[in-house]
N, C-alpha and C positions, 0 to 999 in steps of 0.2 A: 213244562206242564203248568198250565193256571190253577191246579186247583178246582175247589168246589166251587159251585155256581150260585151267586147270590142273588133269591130272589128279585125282583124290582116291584113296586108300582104296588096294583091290588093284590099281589101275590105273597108279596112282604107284608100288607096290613095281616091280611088274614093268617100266614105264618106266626106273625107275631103274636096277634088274638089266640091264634089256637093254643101258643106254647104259655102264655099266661094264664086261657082260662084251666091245662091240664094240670099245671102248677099247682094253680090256686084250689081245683078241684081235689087234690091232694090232700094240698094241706088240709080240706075242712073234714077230709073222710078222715085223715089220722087225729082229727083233735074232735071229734064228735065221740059223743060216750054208747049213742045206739047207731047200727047202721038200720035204717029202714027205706020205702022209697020216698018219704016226705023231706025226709031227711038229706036224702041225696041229692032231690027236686031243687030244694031250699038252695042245700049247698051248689050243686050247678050255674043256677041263677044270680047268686051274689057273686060266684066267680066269673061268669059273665061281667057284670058291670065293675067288677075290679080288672077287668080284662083290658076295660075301656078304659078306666082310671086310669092302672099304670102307663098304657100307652098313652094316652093325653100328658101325663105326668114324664115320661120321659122323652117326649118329643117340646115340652116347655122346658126341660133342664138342659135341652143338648142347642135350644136356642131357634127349632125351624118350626115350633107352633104354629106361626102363620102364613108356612107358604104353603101355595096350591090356593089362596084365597084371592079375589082379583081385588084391586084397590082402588 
């Protein structure tokens, strides 16, 4: 048996986006002092672009930043 199947391609970005921004969307609801929906708006949003962040961030660490780019 092989195992689970691991995403490829566009299916893996957006894997990965999704499990950063639920992460991140997490964390901003347990450290927030009111839940309301501005709040939550807020918080979504910035987990969003930390979504983006850490995946930029850890595709510069592991060294393939710039493939898929033509030269």
């Amino acid at each position: 048996m092989s195992g689970a199947v691991k995403p490829s391609g566009a299916a893996a970005i957006a894997v990965e986006l999704a499990v950063w921004w639920a992460a991140l969307t997490g964390l901003w609801l347990v450290l927030v002092s009111s839940l309301d929906t501005l709040e939550y708006l807020v918080g979504a949003a910035a987990a969003l672009l930390g979504a983006f962040a850490a995946r930029a961030a850890r595709r510069a660490a592991a060294g393939d930043a710039d493939r898929g780019w033509p030269r």
